[in-house]
Jmol script that loads the backbone (N, CA, C; Angstrom):
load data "model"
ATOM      1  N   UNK A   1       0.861  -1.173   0.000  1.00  0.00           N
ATOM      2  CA  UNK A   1       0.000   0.000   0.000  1.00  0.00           C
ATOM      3  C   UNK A   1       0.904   1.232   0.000  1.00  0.00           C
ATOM      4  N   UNK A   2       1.083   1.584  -0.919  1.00  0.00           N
ATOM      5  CA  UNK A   2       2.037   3.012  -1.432  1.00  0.00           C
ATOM      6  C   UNK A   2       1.211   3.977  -0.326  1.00  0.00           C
ATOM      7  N   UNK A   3       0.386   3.974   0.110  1.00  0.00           N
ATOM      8  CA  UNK A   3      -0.407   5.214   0.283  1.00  0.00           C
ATOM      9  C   UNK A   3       0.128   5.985   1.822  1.00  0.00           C
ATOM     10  N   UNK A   4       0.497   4.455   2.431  1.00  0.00           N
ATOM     11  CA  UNK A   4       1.354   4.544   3.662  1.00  0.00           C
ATOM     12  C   UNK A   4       2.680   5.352   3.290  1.00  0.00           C
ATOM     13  N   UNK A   5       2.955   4.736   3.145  1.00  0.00           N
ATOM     14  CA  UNK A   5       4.664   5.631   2.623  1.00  0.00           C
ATOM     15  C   UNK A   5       4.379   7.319   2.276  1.00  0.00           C
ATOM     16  N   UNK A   6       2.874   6.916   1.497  1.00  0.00           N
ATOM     17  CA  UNK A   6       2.531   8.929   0.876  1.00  0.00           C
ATOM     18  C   UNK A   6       2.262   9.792   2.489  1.00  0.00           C
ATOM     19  N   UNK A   7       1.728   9.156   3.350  1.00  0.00           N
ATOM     20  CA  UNK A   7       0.818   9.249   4.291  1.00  0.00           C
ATOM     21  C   UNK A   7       2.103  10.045   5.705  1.00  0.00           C
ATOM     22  N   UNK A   8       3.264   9.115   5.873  1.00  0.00           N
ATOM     23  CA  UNK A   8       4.141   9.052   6.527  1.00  0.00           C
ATOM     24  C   UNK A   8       5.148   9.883   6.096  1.00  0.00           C
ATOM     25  N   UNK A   9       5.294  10.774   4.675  1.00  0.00           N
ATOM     26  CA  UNK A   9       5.892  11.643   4.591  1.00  0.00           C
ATOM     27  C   UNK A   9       4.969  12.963   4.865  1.00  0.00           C
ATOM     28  N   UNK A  10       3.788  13.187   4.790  1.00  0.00           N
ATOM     29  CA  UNK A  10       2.704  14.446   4.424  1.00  0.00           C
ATOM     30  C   UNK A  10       2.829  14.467   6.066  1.00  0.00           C
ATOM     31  N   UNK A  11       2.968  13.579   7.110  1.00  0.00           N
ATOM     32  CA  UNK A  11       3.038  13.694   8.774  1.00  0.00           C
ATOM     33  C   UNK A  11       4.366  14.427   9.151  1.00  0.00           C
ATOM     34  N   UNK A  12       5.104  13.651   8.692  1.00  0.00           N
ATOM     35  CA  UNK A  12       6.505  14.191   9.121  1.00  0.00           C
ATOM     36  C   UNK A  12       6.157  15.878   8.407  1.00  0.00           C
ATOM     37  N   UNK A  13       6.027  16.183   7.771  1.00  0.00           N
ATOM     38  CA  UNK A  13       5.585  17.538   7.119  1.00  0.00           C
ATOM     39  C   UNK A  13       4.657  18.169   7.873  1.00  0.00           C
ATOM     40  N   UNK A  14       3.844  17.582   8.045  1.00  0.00           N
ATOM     41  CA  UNK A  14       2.739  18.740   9.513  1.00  0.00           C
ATOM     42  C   UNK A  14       3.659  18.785  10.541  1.00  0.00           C
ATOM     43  N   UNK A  15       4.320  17.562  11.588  1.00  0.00           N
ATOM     44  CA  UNK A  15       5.318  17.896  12.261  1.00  0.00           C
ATOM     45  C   UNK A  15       6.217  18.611  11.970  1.00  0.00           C
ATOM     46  N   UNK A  16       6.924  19.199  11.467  1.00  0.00           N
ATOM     47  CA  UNK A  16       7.881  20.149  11.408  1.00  0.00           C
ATOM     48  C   UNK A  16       7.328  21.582  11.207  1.00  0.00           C
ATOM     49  N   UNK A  17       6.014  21.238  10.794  1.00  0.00           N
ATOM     50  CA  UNK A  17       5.368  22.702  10.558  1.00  0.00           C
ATOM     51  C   UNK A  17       4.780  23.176  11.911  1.00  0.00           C
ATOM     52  N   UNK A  18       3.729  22.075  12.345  1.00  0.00           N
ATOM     53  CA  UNK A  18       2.499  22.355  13.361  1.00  0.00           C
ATOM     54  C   UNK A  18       3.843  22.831  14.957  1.00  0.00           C
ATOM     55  N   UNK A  19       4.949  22.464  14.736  1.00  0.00           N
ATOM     56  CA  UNK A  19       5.985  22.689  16.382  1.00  0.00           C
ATOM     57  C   UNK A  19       5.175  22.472  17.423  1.00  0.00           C
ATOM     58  N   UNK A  20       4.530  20.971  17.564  1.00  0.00           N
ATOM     59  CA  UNK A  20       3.869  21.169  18.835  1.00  0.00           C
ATOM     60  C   UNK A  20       1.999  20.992  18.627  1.00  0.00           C
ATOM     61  N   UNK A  21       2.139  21.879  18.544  1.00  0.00           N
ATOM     62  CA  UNK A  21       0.667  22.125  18.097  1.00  0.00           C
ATOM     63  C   UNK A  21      -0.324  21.325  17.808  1.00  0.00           C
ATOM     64  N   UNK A  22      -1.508  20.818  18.487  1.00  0.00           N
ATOM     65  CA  UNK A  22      -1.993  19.469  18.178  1.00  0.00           C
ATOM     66  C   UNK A  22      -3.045  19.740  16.708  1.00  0.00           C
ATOM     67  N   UNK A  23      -2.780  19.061  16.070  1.00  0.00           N
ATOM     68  CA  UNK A  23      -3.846  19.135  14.755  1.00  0.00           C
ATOM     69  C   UNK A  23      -5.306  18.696  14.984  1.00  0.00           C
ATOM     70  N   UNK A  24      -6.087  19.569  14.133  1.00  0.00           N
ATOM     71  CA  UNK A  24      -7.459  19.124  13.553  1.00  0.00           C
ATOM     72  C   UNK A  24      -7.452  18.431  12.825  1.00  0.00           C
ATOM     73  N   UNK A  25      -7.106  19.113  11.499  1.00  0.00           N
ATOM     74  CA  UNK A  25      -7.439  18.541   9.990  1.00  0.00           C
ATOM     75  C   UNK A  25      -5.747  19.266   9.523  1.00  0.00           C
ATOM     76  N   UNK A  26      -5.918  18.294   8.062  1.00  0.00           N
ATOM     77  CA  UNK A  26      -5.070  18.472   7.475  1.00  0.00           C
ATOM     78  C   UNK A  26      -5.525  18.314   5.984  1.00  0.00           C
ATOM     79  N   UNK A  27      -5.342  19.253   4.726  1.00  0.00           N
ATOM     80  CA  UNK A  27      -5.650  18.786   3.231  1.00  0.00           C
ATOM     81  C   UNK A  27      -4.530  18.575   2.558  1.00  0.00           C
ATOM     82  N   UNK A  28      -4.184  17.999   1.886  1.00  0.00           N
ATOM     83  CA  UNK A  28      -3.725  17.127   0.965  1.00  0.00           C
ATOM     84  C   UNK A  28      -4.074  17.229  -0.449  1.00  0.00           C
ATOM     85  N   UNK A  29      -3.207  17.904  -1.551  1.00  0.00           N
ATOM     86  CA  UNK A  29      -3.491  18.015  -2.969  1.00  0.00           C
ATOM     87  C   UNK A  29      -2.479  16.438  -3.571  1.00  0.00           C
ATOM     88  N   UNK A  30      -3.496  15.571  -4.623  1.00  0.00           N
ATOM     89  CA  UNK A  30      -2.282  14.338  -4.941  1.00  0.00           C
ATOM     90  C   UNK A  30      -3.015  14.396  -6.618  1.00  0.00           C
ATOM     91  N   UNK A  31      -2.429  14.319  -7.285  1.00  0.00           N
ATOM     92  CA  UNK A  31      -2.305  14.366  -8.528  1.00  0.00           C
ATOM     93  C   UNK A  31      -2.708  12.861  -8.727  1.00  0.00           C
ATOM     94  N   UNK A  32      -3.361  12.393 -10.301  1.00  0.00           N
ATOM     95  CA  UNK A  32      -4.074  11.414 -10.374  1.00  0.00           C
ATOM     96  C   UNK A  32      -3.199  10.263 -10.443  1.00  0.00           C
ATOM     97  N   UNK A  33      -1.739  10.905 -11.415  1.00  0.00           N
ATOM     98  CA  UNK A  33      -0.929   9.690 -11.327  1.00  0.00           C
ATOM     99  C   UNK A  33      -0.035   9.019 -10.322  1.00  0.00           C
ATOM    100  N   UNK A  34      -0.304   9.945  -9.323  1.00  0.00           N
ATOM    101  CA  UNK A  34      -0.081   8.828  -7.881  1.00  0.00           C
ATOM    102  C   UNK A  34      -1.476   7.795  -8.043  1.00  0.00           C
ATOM    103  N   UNK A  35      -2.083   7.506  -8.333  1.00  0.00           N
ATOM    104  CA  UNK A  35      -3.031   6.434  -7.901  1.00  0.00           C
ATOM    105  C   UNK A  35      -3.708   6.057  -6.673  1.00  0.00           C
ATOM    106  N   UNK A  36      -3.815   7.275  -6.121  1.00  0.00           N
ATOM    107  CA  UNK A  36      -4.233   7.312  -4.403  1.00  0.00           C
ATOM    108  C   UNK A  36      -5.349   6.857  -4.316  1.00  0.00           C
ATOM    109  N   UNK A  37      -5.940   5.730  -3.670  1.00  0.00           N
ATOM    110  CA  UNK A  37      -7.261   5.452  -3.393  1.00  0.00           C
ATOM    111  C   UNK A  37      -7.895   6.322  -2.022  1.00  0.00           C
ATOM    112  N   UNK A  38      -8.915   6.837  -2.020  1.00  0.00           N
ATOM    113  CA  UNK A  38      -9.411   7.586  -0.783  1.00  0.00           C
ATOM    114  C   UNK A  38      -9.605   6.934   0.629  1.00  0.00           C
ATOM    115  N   UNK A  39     -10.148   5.594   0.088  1.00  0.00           N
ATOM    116  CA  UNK A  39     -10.099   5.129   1.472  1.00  0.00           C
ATOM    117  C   UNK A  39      -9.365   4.814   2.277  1.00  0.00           C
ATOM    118  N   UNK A  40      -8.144   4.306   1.524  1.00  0.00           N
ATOM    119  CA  UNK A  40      -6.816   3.619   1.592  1.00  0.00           C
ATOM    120  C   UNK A  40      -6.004   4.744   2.089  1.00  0.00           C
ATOM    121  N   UNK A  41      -5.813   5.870   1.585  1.00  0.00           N
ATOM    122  CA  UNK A  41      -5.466   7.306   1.962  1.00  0.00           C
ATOM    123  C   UNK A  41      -5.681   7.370   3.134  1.00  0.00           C
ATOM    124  N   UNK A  42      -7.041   7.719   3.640  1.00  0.00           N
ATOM    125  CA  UNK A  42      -7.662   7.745   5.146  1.00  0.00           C
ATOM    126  C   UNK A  42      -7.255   7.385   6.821  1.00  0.00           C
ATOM    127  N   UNK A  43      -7.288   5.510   5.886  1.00  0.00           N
ATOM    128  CA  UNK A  43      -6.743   4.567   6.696  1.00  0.00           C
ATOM    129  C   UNK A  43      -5.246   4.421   6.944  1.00  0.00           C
ATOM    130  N   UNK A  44      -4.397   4.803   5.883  1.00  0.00           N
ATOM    131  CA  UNK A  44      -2.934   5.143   5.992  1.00  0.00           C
ATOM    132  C   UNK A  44      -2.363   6.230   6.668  1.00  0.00           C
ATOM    133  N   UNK A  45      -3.450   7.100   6.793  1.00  0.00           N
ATOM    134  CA  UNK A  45      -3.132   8.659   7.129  1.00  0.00           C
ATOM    135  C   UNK A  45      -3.197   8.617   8.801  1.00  0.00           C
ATOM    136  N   UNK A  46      -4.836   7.613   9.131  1.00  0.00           N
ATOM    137  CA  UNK A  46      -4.548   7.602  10.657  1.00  0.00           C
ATOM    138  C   UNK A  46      -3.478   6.607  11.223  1.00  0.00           C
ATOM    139  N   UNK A  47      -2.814   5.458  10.554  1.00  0.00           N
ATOM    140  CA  UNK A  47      -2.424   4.962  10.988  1.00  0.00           C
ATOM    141  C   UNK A  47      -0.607   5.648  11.222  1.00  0.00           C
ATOM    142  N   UNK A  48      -0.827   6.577  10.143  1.00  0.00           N
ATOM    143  CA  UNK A  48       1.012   7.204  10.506  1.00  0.00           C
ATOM    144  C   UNK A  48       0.735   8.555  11.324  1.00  0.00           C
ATOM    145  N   UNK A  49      -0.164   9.044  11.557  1.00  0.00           N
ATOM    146  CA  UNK A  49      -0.558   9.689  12.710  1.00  0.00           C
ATOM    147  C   UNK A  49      -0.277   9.576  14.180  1.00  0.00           C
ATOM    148  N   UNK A  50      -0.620   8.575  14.368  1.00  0.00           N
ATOM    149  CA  UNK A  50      -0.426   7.293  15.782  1.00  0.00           C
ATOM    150  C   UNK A  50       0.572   7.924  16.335  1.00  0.00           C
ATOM    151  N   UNK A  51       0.152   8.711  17.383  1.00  0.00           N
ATOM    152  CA  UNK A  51       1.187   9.129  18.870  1.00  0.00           C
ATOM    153  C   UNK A  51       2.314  10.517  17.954  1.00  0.00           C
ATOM    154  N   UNK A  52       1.470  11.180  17.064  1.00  0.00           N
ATOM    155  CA  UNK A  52       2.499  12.492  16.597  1.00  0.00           C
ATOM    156  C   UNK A  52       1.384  13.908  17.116  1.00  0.00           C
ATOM    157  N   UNK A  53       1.359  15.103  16.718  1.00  0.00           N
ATOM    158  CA  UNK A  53       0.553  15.994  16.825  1.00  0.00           C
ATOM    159  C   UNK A  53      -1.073  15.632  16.212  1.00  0.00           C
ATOM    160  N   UNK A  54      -0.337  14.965  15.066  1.00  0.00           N
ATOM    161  CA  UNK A  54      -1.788  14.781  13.649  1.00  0.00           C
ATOM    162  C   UNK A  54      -2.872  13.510  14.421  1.00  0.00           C
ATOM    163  N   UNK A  55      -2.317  12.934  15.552  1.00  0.00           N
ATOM    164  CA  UNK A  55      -2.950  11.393  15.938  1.00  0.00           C
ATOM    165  C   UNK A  55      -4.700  11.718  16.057  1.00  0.00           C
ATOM    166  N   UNK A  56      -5.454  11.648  15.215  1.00  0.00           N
ATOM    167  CA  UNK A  56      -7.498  11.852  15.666  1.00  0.00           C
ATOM    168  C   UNK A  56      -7.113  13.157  14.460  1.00  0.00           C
ATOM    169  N   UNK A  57      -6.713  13.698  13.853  1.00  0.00           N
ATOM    170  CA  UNK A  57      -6.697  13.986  12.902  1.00  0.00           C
ATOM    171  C   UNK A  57      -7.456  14.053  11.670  1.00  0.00           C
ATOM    172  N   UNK A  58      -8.334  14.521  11.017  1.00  0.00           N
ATOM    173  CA  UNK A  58      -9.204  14.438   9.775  1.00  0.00           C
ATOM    174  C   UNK A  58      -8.188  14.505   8.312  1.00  0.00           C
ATOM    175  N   UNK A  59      -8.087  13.706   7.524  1.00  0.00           N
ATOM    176  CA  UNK A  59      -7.181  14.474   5.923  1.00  0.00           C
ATOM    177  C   UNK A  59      -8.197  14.472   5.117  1.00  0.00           C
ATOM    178  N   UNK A  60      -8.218  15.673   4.657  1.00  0.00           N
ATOM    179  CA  UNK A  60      -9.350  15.641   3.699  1.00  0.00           C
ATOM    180  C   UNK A  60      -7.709  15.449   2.054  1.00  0.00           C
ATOM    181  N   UNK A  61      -8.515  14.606   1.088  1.00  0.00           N
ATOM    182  CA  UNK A  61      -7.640  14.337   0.178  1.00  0.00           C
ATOM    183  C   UNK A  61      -8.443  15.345  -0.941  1.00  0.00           C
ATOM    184  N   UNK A  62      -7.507  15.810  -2.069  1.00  0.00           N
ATOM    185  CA  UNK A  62      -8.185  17.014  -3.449  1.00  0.00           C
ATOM    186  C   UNK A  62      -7.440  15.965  -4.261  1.00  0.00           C
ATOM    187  N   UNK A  63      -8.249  15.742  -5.074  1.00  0.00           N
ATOM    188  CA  UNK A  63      -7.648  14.674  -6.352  1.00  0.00           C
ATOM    189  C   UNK A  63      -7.074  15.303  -7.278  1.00  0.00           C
ATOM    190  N   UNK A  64      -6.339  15.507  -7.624  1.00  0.00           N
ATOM    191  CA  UNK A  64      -6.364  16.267  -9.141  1.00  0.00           C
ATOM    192  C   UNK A  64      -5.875  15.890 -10.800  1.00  0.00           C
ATOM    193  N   UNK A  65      -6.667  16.351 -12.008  1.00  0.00           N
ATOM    194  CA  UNK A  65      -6.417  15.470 -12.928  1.00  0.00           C
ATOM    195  C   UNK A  65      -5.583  15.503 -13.482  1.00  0.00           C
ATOM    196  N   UNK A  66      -5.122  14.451 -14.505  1.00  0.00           N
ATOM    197  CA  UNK A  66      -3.561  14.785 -15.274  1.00  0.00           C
ATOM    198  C   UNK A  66      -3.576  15.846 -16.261  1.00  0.00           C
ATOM    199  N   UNK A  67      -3.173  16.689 -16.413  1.00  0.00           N
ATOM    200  CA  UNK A  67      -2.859  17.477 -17.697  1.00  0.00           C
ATOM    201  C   UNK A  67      -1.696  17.297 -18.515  1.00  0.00           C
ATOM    202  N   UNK A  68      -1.831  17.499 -19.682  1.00  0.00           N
ATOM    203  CA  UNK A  68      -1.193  17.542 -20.453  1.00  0.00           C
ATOM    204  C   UNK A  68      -1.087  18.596 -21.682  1.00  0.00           C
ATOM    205  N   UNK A  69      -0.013  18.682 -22.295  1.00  0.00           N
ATOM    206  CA  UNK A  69       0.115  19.740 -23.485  1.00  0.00           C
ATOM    207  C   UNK A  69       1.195  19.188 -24.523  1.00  0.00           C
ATOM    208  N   UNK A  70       0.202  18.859 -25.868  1.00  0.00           N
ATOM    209  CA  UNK A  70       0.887  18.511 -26.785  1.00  0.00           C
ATOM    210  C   UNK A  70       2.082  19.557 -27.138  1.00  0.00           C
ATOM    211  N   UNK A  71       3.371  18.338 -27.673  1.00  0.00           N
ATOM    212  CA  UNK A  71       4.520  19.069 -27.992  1.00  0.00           C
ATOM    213  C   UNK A  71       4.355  20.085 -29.468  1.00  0.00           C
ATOM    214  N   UNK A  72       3.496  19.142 -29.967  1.00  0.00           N
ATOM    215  CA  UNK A  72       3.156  19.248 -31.505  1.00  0.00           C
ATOM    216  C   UNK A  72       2.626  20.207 -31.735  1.00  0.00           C
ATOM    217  N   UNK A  73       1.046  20.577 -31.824  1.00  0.00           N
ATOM    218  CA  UNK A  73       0.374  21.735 -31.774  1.00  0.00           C
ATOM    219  C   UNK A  73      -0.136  22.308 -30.503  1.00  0.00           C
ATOM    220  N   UNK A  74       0.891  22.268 -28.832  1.00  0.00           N
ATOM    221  CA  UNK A  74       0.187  22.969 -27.906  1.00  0.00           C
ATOM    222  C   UNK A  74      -1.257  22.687 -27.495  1.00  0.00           C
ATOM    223  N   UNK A  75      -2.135  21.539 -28.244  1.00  0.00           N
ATOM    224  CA  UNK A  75      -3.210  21.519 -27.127  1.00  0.00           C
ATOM    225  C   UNK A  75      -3.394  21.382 -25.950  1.00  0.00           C
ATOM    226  N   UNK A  76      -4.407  21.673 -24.970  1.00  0.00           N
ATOM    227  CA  UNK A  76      -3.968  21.319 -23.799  1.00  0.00           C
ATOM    228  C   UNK A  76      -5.253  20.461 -23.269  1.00  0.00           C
ATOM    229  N   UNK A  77      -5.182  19.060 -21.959  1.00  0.00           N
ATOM    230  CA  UNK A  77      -5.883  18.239 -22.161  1.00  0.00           C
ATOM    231  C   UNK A  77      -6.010  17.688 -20.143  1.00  0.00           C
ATOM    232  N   UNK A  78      -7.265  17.601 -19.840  1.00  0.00           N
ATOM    233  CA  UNK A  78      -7.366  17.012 -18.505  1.00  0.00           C
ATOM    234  C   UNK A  78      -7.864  15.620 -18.807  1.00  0.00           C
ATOM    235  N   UNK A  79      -7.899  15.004 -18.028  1.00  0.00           N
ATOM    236  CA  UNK A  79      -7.782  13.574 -17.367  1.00  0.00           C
ATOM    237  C   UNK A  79      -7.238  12.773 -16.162  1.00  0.00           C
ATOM    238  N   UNK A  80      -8.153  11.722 -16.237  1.00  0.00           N
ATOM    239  CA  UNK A  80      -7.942  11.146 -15.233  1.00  0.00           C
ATOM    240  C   UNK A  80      -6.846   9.519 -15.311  1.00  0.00           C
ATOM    241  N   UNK A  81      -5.970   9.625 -16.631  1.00  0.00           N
ATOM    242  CA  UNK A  81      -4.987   9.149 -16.692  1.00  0.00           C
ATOM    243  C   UNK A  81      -4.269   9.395 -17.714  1.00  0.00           C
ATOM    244  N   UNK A  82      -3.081   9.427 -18.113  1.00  0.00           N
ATOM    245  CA  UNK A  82      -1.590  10.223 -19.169  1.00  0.00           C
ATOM    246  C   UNK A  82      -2.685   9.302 -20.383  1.00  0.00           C
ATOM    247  N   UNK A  83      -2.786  10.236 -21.351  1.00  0.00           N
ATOM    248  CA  UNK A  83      -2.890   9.798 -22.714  1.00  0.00           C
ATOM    249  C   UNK A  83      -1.391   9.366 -23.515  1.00  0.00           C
ATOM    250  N   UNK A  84      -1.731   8.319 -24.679  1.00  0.00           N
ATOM    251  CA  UNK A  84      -0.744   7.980 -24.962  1.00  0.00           C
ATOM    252  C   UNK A  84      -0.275   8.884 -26.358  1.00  0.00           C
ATOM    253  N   UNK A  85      -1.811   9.816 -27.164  1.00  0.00           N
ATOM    254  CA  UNK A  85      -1.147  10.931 -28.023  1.00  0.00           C
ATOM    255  C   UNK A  85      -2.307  11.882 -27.782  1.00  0.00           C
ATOM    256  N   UNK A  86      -2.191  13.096 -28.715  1.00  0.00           N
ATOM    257  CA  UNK A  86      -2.937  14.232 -28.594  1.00  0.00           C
ATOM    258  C   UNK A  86      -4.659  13.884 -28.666  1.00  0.00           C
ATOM    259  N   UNK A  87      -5.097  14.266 -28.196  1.00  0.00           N
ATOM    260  CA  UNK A  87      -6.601  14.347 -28.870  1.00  0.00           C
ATOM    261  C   UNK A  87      -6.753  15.147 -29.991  1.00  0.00           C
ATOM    262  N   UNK A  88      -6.361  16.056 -30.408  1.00  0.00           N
ATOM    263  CA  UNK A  88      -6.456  16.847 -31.367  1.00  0.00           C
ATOM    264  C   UNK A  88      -5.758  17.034 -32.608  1.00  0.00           C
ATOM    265  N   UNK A  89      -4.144  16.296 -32.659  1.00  0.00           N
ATOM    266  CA  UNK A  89      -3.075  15.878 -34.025  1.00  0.00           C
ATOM    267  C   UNK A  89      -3.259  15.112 -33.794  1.00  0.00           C
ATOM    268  N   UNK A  90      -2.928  13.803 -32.986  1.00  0.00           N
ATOM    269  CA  UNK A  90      -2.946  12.316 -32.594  1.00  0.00           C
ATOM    270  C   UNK A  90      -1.114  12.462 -32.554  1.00  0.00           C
ATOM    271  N   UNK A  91      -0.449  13.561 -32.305  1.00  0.00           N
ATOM    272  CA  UNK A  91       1.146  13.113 -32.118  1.00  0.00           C
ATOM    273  C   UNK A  91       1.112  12.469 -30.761  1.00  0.00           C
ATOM    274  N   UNK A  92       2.450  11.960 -30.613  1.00  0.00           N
ATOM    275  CA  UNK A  92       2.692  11.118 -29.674  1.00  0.00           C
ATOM    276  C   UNK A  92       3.487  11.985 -28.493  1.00  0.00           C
ATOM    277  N   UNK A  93       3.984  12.922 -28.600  1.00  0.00           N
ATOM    278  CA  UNK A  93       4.796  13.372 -27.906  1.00  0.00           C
ATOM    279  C   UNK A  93       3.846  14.702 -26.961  1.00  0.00           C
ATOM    280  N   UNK A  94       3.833  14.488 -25.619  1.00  0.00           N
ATOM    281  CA  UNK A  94       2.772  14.829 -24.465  1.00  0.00           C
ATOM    282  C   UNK A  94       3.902  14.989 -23.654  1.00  0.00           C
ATOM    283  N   UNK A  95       3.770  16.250 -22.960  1.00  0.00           N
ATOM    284  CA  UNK A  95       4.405  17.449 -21.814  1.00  0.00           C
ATOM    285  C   UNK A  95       3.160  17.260 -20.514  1.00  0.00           C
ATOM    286  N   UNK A  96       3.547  16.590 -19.859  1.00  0.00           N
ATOM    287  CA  UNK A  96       2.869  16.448 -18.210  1.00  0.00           C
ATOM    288  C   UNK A  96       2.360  17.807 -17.839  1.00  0.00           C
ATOM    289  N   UNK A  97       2.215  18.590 -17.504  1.00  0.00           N
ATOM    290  CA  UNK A  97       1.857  19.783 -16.505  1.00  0.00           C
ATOM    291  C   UNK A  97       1.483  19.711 -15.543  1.00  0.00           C
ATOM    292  N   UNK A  98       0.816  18.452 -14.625  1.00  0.00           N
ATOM    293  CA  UNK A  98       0.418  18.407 -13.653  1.00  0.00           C
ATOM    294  C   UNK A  98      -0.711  16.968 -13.817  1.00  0.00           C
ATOM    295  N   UNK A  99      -0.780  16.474 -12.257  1.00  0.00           N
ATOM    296  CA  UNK A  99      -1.323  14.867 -12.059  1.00  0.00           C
ATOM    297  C   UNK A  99      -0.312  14.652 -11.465  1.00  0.00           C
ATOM    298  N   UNK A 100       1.086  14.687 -11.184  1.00  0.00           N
ATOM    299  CA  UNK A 100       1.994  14.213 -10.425  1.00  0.00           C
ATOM    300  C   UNK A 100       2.177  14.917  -9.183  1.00  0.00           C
ATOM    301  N   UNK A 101       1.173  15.487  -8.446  1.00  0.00           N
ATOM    302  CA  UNK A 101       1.379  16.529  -7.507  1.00  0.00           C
ATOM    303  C   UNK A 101       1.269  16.137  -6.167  1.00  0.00           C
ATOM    304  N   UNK A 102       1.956  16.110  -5.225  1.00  0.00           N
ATOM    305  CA  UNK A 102       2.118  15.776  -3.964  1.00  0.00           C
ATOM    306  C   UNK A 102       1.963  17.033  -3.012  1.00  0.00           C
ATOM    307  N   UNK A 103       1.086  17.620  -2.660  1.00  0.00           N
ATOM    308  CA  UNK A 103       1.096  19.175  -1.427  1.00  0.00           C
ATOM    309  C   UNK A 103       0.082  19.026  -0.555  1.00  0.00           C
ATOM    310  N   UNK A 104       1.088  19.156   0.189  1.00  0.00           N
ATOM    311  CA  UNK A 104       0.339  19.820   1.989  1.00  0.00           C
ATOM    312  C   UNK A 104      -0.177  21.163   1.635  1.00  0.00           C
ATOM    313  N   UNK A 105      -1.657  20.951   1.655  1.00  0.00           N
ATOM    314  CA  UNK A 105      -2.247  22.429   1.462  1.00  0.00           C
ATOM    315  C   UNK A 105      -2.243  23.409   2.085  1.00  0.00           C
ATOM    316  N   UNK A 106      -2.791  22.639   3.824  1.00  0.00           N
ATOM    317  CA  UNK A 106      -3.070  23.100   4.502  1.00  0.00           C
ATOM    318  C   UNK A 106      -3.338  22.734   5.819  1.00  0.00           C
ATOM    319  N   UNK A 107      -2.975  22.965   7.124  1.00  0.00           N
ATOM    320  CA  UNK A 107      -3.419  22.435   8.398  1.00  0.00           C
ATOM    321  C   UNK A 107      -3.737  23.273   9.407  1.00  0.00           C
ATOM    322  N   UNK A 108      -5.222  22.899   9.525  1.00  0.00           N
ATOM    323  CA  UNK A 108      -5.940  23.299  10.963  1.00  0.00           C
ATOM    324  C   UNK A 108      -5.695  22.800  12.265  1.00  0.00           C
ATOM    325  N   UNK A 109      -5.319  23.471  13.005  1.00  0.00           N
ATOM    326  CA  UNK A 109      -4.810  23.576  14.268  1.00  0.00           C
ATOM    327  C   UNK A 109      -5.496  23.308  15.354  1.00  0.00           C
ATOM    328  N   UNK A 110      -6.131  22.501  16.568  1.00  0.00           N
ATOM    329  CA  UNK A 110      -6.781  22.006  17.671  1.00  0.00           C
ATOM    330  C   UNK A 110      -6.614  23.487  17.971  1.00  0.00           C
ATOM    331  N   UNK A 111      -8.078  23.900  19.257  1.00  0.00           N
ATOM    332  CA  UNK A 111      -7.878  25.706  19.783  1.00  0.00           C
ATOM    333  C   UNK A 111      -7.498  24.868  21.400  1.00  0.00           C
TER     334      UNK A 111
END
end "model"
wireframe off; spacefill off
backbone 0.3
color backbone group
């Protein structure tokens, strides 16, 4: 379950941020071609939580889709997985822009 490993770095990242500070919530931006399942996310997220600031913690996860931009004629294209050519020439050659995105958006703080 990759999602652990995603889960256990985005913690260590509120820890160094939150100094202490016990967490609420935390959001999470992951691009489609991580392959993050939500539930799996969830369950990974409380379990690397366990005894840090984030432990009872909420993650809300933002999916986001792949884009792309042909090399060829510059179209530009969302989805929810890398095409293998343009929709619009049919060239083969595709510039990522985003779907690979890993960010700590944001974390709410216990009062």
């Amino acid at each position: 379950m990759h999602e652990l490993g995603m889960c256990e770095a985005v913690v260590a990242a509120v820890e160094a941020r939150a100094q202490g500070r016990r967490v609420r919530r935390v959001r999470v931006r992951v691009g489609r071609l991580h392959r993050v399942e939500p539930g799996a996310f969830a369950q990974a997220f409380s379990l690397a939580a366990e005894g840090t600031v984030a432990e009872a913690a909420a993650a809300e996860l933002v999916v986001l889709p792949v884009r792309t931009r042909c090399l060829s004629c510059g179209a530009l294209s969302e989805g929810d997985d890398r095409q293998g050519t343009c929709g619009s020439c049919g060239h083969p050659a595709l510039e990522v822009l985003g779907g690979d995105e890993l960010v700590l958006e944001s974390i709410e703080y216990r009062s």
